[in-house]
Structure formats: structure tokens, C-alpha cells
NUVEX-240294 format. One line per field, with one value per residue (C-alpha): x, y negated, z negated. Coordinates in Angstrom, 1 decimal. Layout:
# residues N
xx = (X	...);
yy = (Y	...);
zz = (Z	...);
***
This chain:
# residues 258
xx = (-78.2	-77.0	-74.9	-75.7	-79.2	-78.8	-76.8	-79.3	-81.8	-79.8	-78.9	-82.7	-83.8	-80.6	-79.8	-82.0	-85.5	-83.8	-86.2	-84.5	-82.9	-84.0	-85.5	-84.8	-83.5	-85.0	-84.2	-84.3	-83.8	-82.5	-81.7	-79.4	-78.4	-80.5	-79.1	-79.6	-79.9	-80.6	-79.5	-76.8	-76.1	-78.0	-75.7	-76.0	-74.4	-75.0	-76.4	-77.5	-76.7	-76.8	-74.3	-72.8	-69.4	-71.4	-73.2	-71.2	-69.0	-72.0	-74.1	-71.0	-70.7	-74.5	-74.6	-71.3	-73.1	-76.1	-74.2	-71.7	-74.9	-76.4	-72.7	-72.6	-69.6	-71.3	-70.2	-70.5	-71.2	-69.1	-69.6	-66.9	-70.1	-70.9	-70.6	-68.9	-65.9	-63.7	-66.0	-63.7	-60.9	-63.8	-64.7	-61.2	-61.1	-64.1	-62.5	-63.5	-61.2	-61.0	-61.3	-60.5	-62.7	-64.6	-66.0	-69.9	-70.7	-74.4	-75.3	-78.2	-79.8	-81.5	-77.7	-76.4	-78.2	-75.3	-75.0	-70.8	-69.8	-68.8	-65.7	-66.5	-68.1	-68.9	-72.7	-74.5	-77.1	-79.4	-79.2	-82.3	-81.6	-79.1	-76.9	-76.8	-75.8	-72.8	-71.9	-72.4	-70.1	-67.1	-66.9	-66.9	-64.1	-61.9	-62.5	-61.8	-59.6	-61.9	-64.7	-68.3	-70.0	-71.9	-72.6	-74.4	-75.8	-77.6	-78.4	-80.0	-82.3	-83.5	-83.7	-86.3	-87.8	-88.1	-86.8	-88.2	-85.5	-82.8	-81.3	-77.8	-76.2	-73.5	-70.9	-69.9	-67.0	-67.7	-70.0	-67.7	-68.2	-65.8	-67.5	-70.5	-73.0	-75.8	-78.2	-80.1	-83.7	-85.7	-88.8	-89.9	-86.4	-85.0	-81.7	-80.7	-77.5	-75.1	-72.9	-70.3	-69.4	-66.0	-63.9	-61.5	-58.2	-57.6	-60.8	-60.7	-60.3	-62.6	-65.8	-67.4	-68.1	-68.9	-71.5	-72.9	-73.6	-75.4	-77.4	-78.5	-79.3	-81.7	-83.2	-83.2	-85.5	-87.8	-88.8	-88.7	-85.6	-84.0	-80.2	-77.4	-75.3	-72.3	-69.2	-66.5	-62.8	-59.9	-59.8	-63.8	-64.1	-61.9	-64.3	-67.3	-65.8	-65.8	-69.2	-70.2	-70.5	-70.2	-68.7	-70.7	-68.7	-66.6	-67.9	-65.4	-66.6	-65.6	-66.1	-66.2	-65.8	-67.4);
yy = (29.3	26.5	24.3	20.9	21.5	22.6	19.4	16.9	18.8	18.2	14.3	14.4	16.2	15.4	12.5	10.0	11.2	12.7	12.6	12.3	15.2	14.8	12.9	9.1	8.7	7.3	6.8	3.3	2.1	-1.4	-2.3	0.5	2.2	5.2	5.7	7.4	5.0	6.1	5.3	7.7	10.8	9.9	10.1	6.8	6.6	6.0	9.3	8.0	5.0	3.8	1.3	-0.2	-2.2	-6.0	-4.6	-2.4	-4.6	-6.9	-3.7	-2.8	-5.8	-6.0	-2.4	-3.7	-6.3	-4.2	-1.9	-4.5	-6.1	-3.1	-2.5	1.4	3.0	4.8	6.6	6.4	9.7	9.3	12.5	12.6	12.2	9.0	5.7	3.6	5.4	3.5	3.2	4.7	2.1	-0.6	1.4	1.3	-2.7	-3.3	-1.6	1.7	4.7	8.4	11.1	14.6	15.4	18.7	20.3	20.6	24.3	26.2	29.7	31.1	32.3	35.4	36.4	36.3	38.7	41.2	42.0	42.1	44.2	42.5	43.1	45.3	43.5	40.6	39.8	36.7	34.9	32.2	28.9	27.7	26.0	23.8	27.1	27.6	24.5	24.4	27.8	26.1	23.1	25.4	27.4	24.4	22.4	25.8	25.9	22.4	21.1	18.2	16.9	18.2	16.1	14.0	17.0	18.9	15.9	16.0	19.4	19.8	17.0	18.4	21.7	19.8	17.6	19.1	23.1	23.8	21.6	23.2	26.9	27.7	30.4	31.3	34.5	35.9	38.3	40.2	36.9	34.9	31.8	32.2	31.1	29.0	28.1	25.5	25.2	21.7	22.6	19.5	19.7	19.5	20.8	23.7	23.7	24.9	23.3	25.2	23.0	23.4	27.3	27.7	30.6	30.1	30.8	34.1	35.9	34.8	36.8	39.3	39.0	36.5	33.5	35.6	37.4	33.4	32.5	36.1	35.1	31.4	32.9	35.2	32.6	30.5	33.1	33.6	30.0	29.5	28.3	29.0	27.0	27.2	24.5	23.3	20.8	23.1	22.4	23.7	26.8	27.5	27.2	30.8	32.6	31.0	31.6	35.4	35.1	33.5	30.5	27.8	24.2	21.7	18.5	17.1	14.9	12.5	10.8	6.6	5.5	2.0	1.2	-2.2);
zz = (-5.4	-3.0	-4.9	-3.5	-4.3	-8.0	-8.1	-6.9	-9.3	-12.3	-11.2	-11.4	-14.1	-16.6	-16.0	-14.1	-15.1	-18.6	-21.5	-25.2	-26.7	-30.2	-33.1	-33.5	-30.0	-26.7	-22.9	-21.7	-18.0	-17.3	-13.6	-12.5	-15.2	-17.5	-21.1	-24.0	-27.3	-30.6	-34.9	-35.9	-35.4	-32.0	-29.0	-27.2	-23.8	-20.0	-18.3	-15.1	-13.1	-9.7	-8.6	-5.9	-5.8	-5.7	-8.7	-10.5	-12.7	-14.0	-14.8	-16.8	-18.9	-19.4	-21.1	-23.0	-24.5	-25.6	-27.4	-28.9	-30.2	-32.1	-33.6	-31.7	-29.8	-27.1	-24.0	-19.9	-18.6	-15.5	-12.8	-9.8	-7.7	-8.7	-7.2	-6.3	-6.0	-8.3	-11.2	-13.6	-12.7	-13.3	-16.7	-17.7	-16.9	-18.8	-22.2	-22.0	-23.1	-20.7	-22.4	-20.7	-18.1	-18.4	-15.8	-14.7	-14.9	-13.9	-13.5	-13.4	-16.8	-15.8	-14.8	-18.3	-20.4	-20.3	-24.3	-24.7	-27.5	-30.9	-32.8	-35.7	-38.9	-36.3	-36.3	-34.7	-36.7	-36.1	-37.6	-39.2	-42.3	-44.5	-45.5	-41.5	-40.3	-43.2	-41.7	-38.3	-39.2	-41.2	-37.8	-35.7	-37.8	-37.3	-33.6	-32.8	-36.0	-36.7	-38.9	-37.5	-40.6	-37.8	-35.6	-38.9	-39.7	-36.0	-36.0	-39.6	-38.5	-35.0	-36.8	-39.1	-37.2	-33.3	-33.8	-30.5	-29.1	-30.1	-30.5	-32.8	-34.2	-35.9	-35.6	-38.9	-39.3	-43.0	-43.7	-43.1	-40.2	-37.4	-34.4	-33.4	-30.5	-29.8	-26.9	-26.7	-24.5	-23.3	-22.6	-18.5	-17.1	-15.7	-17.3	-20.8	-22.1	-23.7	-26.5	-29.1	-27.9	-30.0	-31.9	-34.6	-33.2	-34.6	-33.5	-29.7	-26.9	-28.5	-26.3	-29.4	-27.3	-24.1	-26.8	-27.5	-23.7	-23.7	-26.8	-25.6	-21.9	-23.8	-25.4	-22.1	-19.7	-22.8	-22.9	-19.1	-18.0	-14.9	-15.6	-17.9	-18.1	-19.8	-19.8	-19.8	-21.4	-19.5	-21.9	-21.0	-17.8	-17.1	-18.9	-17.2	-14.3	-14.7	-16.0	-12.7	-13.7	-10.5	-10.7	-9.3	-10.2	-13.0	-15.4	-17.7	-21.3	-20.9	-24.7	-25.8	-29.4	-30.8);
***
């Protein structure tokens, strides 16, 4: 795949022309800038904005306002490709906090349907239902070390309310939760994102999460589409790599709390 293209395609398709990714929330475009808005657990952030350096600081404040109004911390989705050049100095101005950048990752999903072998007693199930999505949430808090009460919250109610949007699972080790997965699937795309891919401490390097992309990819070409895609941490992006995985361009979280 040439690289630039798949880029421009997901600027397009992801981000600027990005329909919601779930129930409750909603894309709204004001002057140069696309985000995503929505009551909690909605993710509300900038995905998409076009800016230049006259404009840039006054399209800032305007989405500051908007948010400070409804009472929401939300995010700017700044990619290294975006412009100007300095926005993230002018985000930083404005009140917003980096996070650590992660890095924008695609491969195709046809290439992924390897099946790794599991560790013995290790079996990946689907999530579907409440006693999923609290298997779902125990795995996640061991991967990461931090509350996922919001992120179960989200998923139970796109499980309910748009399933079709959404594909998890859950690696159990003797039935118990030590790893999980999500893939978010909007409609009209070609890319498949791959979220929340993490192992409790003492079961990685094991082939689990490389068994997870596997999964998702599976689920991906079934329902006709061509990308994977993920924000990869430092400690992903080896494995990806070896996957064959590519990097088109790094994307950093700006959050601004009210």
C-alpha cells in the first residue's frame, strides 16, 4: 500500500468526513474544525480541523468556549501532519494538557489472519453481555492500573444499543480475565480500529495480544474492511511492527478540563 495515500484516506474517512462511533454521540462541523460531541461516556474531542496560523488561535478559543459551556473535558486529536506547524504550542497556550503521543499505525487486514498459538488454558471469548464487559473491565484495569468504570460503561451501551458497531473479547486463562481487546467499526469506511489491546503483566510476551489483532482482523475482512488501525503506545508499536504494521504519522491527545 503506498503510504501517503492510505493517509489522505483516513484524514478523509476518520477524521474529516468521520461519522459517530456510537449511541448518544454526534459529529458537528463549525468553521474549521470536525469534532465529536456527545453526554458521557461519549468521547468528545476535535478529530479534524483545518487551520491556518491567522486562524488558528481564534478557532481554538471558540471550541474552548463550547466545551466550557456544556461543563465537558474533551480532547484535540492533534496528528504531526497537521497544520499549522505549531499548533501544539498554541494548544498548550490555550490551556490544554499533552499527553504521550502514540503513534498512527495501519496494516492491511487481510494480512493479519495468522492464528498465534495461545498459552495453555488461555481461550478468547467474545464479549456480548453485562458478565463480558465486567470481564472486559477486570482485564483492562490489570493491563493499564486504572479505573475502566467509564470505558464498561461505553461499551455495555454500544453493545446494547448499536452491536454492529463494535467487536470485543476477552482472553481468559482457567476463566479467569487476563487480557482484553475492542475493535470500534463505523459504518461507510475502510478502516477497522483496533482499541484497548492490553495483557496483565504476568501473561505478556506469550503471543495473547498478537492472538487479539488476529481475532479483530478476522472479524474485519468478514464485514468488509480493508484497514486496521490503531494508536500505538511505545510498548505496542514493537509488536505491530513485526506484524507489519506501517506508521503513517503520530498522533498526540491535548485535553482541556473545564
Amino acid at each position: 500500500m503506498d503510504n501517503d495515500d492510505v493517509l489522505a484516506l483516513f484524514d478523509r474517512q476518520m477524521r474529516e468526513n468521520s461519522p459517530p462511533d456510537g449511541p448518544g454521540s454526534r459529529i458537528e462541523r463549525v468553521g474549521g474544525v470536525v469534532r465529536h460531541v456527545g453526554p458521557d461516556p461519549v468521547w468528545n474531542g476535535v478529530l479534524w480541523s483545518d487551520l491556518d496560523e491567522s486562524g488558528a488561535d481564534r478557532e481554538i478559543a471558540g471550541q474552548v468556549r463550547h466545551f466550557a459551556s456544556l461543563g465537558r473535558e474533551f480532547e484535540w486529536k492533534l496528528y504531526a501532519h497537521d497544520t499549522p506547524a505549531d499548533l501544539g504550542e498554541r494548544l498548550l497556550a490555550a490551556g490544554f494538557t499533552a499527553e504521550p503521543a502514540e503513534a498512527l499505525m495501519v496494516a492491511e487486514a487481510k494480512d493479519q489472519l495468522g492464528v498465534p498459538d495461545l498459552p495453555e488454558g488461555v481461550e478468547l471469548v467474545p464479549v456480548t453481555d453485562a458478565a463480558g464487559v465486567a470481564l472486559m473491565k477486570d482485564a483492562h484495569e490489570q493491563a493499564f492500573g486504572k479505573d475502566a468504570s467509564r470505558l464498561a460503561r461505553r461499551i455495555g451501551l454500544q453493545l446494547a444499543e448499536a452491536p454492529e458497531t463494535l467487536v470485543a473479547v476477552v482472553a481468559l486463562a482457567d476463566g479467569v480475565p487476563v487480557s482484553a481487546a475492542r475493535m470500534e467499526l463505523l459504518p461507510g469506511t475502510e478502516f477497522a480500529g483496533l482499541w484497548g489491546g492490553g495483557t496483565a503483566e504476568a501473561w505478556r510476551g506469550r503471543g495473547i495480544y498478537r492472538a487479539l489483532v488476529s481475532y479483530r482482523a478476522r472479524v474485519a475482512v468478514e464485514r468488509g474492511y480493508r484497514f486496521l488501525q490503531v494508536d500505538a503506545s511505545d510498548q505496542s508499536e514493537p509488536i505491530l511492527r513485526r506484524l507489519g504494521f506501517v506508521r503513517l504519522s503520530t498522533t498526540t491527545p491535548y485535553v482541556r478540563r473545564p
